[in-house]
C-alpha positions as CSV (number, residue, x, y, z in Angstrom):
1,X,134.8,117.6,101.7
2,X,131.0,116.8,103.2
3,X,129.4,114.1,100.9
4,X,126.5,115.7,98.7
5,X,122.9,115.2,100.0
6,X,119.8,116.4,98.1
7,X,117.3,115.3,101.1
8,X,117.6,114.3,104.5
9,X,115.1,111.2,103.4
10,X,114.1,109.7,100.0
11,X,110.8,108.1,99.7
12,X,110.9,105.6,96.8
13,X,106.8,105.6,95.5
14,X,103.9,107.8,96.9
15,X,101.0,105.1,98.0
16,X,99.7,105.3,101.0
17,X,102.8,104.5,102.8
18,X,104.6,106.7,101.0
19,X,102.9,109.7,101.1
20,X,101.9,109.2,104.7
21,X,105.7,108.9,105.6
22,X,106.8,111.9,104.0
23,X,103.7,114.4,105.1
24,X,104.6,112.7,109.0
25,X,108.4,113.8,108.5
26,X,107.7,117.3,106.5
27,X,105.2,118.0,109.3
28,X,108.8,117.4,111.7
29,X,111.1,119.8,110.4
30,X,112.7,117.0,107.8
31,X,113.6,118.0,104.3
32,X,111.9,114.6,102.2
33,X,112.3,114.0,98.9
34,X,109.3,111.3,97.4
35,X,109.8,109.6,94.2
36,X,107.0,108.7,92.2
37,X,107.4,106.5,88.7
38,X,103.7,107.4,87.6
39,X,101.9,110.7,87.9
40,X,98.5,111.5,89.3
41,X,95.7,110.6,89.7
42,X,96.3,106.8,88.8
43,X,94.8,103.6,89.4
44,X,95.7,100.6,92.5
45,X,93.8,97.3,92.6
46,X,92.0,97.8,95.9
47,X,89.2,96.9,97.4
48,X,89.0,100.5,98.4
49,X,87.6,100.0,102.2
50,X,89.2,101.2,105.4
51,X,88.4,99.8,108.7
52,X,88.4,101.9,112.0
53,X,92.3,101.2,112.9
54,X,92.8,103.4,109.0
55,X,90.6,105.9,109.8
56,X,92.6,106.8,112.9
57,X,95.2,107.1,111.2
58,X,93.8,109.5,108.8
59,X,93.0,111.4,111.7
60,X,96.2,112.2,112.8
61,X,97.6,113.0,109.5
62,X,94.5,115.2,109.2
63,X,93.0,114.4,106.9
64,X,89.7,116.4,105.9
65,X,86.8,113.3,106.7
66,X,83.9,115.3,105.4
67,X,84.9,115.6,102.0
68,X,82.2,114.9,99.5
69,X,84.6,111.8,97.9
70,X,84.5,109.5,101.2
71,X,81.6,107.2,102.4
72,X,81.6,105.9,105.8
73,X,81.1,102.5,106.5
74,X,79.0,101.7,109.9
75,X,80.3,98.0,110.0
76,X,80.4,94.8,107.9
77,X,77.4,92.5,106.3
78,X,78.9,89.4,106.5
79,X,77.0,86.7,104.2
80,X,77.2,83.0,104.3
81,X,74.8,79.9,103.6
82,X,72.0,81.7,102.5
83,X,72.1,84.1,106.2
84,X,73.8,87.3,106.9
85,X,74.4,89.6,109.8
86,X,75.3,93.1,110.2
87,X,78.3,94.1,113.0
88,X,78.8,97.5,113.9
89,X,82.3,98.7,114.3
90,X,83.2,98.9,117.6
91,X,81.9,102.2,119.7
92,X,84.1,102.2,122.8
93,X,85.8,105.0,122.1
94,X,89.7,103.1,121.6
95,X,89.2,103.9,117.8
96,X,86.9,105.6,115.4
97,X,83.4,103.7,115.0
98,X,83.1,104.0,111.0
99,X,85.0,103.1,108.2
100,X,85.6,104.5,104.9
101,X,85.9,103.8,101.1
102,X,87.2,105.7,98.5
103,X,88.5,104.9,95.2
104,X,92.5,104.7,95.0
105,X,92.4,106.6,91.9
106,X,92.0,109.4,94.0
107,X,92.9,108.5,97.8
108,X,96.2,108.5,96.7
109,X,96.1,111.5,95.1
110,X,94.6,113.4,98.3
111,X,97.7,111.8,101.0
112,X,100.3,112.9,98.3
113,X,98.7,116.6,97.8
114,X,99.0,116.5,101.9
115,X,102.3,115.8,101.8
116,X,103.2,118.1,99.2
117,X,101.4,120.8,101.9
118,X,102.9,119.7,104.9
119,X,106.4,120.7,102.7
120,X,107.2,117.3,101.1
121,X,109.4,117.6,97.9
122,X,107.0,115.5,95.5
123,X,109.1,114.5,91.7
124,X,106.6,112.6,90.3
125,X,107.4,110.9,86.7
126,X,110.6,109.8,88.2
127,X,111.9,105.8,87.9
128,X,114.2,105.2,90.4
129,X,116.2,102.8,88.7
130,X,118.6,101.8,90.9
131,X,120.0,102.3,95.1
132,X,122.9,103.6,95.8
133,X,125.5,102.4,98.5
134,X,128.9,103.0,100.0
135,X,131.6,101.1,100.6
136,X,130.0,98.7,103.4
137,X,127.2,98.4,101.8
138,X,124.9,101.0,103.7
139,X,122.5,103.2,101.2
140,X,123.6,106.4,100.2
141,X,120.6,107.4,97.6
142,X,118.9,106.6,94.8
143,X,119.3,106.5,90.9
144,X,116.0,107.8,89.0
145,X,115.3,109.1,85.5
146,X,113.5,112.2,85.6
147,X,110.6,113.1,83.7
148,X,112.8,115.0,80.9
149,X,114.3,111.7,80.3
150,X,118.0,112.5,82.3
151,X,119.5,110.2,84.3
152,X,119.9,112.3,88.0
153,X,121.7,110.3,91.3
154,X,120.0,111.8,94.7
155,X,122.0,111.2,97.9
156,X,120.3,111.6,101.1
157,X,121.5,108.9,104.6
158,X,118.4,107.8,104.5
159,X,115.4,105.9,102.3
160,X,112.6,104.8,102.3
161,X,111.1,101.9,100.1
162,X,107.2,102.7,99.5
163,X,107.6,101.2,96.3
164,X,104.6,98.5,96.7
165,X,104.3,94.6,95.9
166,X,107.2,94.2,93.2
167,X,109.2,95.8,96.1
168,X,112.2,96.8,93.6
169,X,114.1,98.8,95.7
170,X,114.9,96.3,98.7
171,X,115.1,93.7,95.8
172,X,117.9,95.5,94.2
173,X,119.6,95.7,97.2
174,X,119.6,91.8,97.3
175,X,116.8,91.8,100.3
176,X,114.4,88.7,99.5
177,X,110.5,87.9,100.2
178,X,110.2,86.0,103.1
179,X,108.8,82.6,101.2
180,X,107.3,81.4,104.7
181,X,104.9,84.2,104.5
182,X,101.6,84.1,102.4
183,X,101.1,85.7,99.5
184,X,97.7,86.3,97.9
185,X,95.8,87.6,94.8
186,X,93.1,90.2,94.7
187,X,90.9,91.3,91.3
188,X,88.0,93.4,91.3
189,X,86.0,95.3,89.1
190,X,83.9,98.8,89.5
191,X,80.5,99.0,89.1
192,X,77.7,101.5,89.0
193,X,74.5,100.7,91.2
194,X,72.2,102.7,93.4
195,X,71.2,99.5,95.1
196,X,73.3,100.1,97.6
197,X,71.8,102.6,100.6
198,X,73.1,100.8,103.3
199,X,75.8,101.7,105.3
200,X,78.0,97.8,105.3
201,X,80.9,96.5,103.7
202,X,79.6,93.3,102.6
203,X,81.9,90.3,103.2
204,X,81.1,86.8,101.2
205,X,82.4,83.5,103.4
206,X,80.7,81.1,100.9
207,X,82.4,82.0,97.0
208,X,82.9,78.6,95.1
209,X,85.8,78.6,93.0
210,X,85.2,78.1,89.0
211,X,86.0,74.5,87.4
212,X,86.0,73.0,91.4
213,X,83.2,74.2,93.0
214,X,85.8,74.1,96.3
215,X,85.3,77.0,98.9
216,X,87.3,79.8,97.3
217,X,90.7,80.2,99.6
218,X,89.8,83.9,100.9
219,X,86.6,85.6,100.2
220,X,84.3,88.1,98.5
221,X,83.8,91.7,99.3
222,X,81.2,94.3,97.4
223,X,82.0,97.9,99.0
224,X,79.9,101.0,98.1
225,X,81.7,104.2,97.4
226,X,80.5,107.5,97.3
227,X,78.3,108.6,94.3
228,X,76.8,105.4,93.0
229,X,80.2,103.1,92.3
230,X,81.0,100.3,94.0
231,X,83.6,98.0,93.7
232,X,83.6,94.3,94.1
233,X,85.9,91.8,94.3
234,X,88.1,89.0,96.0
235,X,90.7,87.8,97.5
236,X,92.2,84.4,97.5
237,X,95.4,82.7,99.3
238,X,96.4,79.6,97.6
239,X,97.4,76.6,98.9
240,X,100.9,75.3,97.6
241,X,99.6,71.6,97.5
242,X,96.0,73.2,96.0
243,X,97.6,75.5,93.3
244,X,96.5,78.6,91.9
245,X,92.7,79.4,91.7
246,X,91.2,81.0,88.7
247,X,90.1,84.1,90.3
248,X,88.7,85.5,86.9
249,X,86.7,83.1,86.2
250,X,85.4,83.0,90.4
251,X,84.4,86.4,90.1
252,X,82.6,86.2,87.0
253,X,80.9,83.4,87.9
254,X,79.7,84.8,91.7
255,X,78.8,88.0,90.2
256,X,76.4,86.5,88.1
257,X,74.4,84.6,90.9
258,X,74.3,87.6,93.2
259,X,70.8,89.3,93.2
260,X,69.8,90.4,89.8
261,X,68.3,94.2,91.2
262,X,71.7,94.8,92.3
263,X,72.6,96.0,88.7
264,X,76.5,94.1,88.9
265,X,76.0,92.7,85.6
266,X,78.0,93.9,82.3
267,X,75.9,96.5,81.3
268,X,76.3,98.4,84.7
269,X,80.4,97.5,84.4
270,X,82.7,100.6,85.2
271,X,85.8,99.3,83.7
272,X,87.7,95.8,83.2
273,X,88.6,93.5,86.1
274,X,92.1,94.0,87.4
275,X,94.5,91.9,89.9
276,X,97.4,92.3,92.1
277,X,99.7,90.6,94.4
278,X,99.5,90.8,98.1
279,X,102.1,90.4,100.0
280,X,101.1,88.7,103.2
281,X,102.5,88.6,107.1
282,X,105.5,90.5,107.4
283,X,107.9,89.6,104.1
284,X,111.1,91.7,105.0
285,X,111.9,91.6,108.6
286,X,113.3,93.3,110.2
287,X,112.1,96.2,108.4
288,X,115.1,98.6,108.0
289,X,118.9,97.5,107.8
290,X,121.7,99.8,106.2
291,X,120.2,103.1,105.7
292,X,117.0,101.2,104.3
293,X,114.0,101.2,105.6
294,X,110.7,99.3,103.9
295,X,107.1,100.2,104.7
296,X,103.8,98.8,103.1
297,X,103.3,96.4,100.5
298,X,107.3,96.3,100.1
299,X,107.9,95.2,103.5
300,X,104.9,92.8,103.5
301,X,102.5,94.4,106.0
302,X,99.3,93.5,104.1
303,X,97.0,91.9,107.1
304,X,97.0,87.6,106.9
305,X,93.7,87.6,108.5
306,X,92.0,89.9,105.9
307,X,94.1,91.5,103.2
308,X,93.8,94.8,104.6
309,X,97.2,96.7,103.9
310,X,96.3,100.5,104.0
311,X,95.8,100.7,107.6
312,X,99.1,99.0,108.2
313,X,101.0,101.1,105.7
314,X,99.6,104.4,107.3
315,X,100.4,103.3,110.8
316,X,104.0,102.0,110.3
317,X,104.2,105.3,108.5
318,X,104.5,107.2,111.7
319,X,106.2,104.9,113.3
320,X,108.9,105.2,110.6
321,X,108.3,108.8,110.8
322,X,109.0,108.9,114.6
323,X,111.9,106.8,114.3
324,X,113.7,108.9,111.9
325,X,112.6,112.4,113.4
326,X,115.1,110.9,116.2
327,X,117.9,109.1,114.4
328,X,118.6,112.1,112.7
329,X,118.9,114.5,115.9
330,X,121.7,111.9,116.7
331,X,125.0,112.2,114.2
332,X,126.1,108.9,112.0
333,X,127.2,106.0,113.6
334,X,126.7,103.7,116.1
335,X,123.8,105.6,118.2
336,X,122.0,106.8,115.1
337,X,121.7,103.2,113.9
338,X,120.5,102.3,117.6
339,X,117.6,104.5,117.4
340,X,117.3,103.3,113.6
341,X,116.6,99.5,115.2
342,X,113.4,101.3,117.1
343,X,111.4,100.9,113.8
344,X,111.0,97.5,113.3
345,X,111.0,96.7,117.2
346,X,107.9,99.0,117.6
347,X,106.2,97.7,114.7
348,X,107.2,94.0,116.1
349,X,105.5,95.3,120.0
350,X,102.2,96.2,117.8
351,X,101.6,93.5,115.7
352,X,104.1,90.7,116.4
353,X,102.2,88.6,117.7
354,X,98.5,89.4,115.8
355,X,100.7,88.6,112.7
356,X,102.2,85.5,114.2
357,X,98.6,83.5,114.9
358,X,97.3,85.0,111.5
359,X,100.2,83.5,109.1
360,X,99.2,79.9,111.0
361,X,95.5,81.0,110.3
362,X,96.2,81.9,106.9
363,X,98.1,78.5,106.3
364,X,96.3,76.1,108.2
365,X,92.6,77.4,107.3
366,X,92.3,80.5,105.2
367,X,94.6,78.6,102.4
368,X,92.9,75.3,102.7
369,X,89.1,75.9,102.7
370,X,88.2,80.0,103.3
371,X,86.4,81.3,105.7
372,X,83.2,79.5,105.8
373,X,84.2,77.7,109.3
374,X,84.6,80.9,111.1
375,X,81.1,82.0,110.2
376,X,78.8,79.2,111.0
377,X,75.4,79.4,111.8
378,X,76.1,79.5,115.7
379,X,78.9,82.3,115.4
380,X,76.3,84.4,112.7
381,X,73.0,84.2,115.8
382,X,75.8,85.3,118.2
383,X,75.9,88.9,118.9
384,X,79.0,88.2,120.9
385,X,80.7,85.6,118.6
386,X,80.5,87.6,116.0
387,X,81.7,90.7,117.4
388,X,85.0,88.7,118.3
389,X,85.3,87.6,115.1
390,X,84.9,91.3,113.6
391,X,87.9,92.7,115.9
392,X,90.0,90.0,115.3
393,X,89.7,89.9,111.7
394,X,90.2,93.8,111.6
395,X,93.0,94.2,114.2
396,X,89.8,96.3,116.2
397,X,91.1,96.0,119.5
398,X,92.8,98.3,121.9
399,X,95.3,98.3,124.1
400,X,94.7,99.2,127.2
401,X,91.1,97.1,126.8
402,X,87.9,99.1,126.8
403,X,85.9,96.0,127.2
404,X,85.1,92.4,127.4
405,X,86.5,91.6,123.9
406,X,88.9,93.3,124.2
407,X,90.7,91.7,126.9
408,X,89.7,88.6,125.9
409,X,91.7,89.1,122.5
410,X,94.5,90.9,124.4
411,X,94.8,88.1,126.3
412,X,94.9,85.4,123.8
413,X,97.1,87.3,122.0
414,X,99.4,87.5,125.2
415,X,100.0,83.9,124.8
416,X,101.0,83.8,121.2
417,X,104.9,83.8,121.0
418,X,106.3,86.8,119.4
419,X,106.9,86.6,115.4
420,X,110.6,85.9,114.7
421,X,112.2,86.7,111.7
């Protein structure tokens, strides 16, 4: 008797990742079954921008650009020391050149209505609880309590963990964090302001931390959204030997010396301040083993050099996608599991070595004293300097090159051995 099978892929959670997965493998012919604890729309700590590299992948989902609830983003403001300087995204035509914000209350919304349209099966109220696995070991399904309250099992040969930072699904299946590999904490908080008409993400170099008055071990970011919100926030990495920074209390505190016409003050507050975890650098690797595979936040994909982790989650999604769409034109077994392997070993040919130098970035500067050296006053008067240090921090460059930067960063990154597990 054929074993039961309710989808030919489960997709545990429906972030980014998640959603992006299953609309790539509905749009394929797959019959995809997403799991989601909460329902919609509901919040994410976030700080709510995407660079170029996202935006392209928005486009190929296709995603609708123009709607009224994004704002586009013409490059960054980076302040530091009293001086600032605007870099456009890059123009060369190897990705998009804007950006976008839009709040995750309801971005995530949007990608899971797309799925659900491109003929995703979308259960939302549903806690999986717990994987299921065969004799060897190899996931079978999922247990997950329904929204009525009944306890269901869903069999499928094949899932997917989109189940963000507290990663449960892997974890339950006895698949550990990475320790080597950073880990840092966001917080921001919404505000509402008309002060900002410019078209920047605005990136701080300089925060102090509260109680030290050290360089804060990450930075600060205010991003506009559409309408008159914006959110602001930051991100810190601590150093082990440093300990934890009282991000709270930083925030508060830098808030109240920014510029006083900017209305980010309490009366103009749009909601508490929230935090999160960020899993840094790659965490689970390599990213699918026995009928598991794990995308986004739950595999660790968050950017060291910036924090950035939708980007990654929406590109790995069609990898994963890809990967699948083949595995299962082959039958179970040993050539199926072959083309299973491609997953991780195209996401290690993208990003490999990018994520290699930025987890010894992240540990060796980011984690010890921010990111004040990399924007000194020489690099900030340097059209040039700075416009390496944009694509380098935002994973901007193409390959093949379309320019100068490019192949300088191409080639550095050339010599950078590839990230082992």
């Amino acid at each position: 008797m054929a074993e039961r099978t309710d989808a030919q892929v489960i997709v545990v959670g429906a972030g980014p990742a998640g959603s992006a997965v299953a609309a790539h493998l509905a749009r394929a012919g797959i019959d995809v079954l997403v799991l989601e604890k909460n329902t919609f729309p509901r919040d994410k700590v976030c700080g709510d921008g995407l660079t170029p590299r996202g935006v392209h992948q928005l486009l190929r989902l296709g995603i609708d650009l123009n709607d009224p609830g994004w704002r586009r983003s013409r490059g960054l403001r980076v302040h530091c020391a009293g001086r600032q300087a605007d870099i456009d995204w890059p123009a060369h035509g190897g990705l998009p050149d804007f950006g976008l914000t839009r709040a995750r209350h309801d971005f995530d919304h949007l990608l899971a209505r797309h799925a659900q349209t491109a003929g995703a099966r979308l259960h939302t109220g549903t806690k999986v609880t717990a994987p299921l696995a065969d004799g060897t070991g190899r996931l079978t399904g999922v247990t997950a309590v329904t929204a009525d309250g009944t306890t269901a099992e869903l069999r499928a040969p094949l899932v997917i963990a989109a189940d963000g930072a507290s990663a449960r699904t892997a974890l339950a299946t006895g698949w550990q964090r990475d320790q080597r590999r950073p880990l840092g904490t966001a917080i921001r908080r919404y505000y509402r302001s008309d002060a900002f008409t410019d078209d920047y993400l605005h990136f701080w170099a300089d925060v102090r931390c509260a109680g030290t008055g050290a360089d804060l071990p990450g930075y600060g970011w205010i991003f506009p959204l559409a309408g008159d919100r914006v959110n602001v926030g930051l991100g810190g990495l601590p150093h082990r030997r440093h300990g934890a920074t009282d991000l709270r209390g930083t925030l508060r505190e830098w808030v109240d010396r920014l510029p006083p016409g900017w209305d980010l003050d309490e009366p103009h507050a749009d909601g508490p301040a929230r935090s999160a975890a960020l899993p840094m650098g790659l965490t689970r690797r390599p990213e699918y083993r026995a009928g598991l595979l794990v995308i986004g936040d739950s595999a660790g994909m968050i950017s060291p050099w910036n924090g950035e982790g939708i980007a990654q989650a929406l590109e790995a999604a069609e990898v994963a996608a890809d990967t699948i769409a083949l595995a299962l034109t082959r039958p179970p077994g040993s050539r199926r599991e072959q083309a299973l392997r491609r997953y991780p070993a195209e996401l290690d040919h993208r990003w490999g070595r990018y994520y290699r130098l930025g987890n010894a970035v992240a540990a060796q500067l980011f984690s010890r004293v921010g990111y004040r050296p990399l924007v000194s006053r020489r690099i900030m008067t340097s059209p040039t300097a700075i416009g390496v240090l944009l694509r380098l921090l935002s994973q901007t460059t193409t390959e093949p090159a379309q320019d100068g930067i490019d192949s300088l960063l191409n080639a550095v990154l050339r010599l950078v051995p590839p990230l082992r597990p």
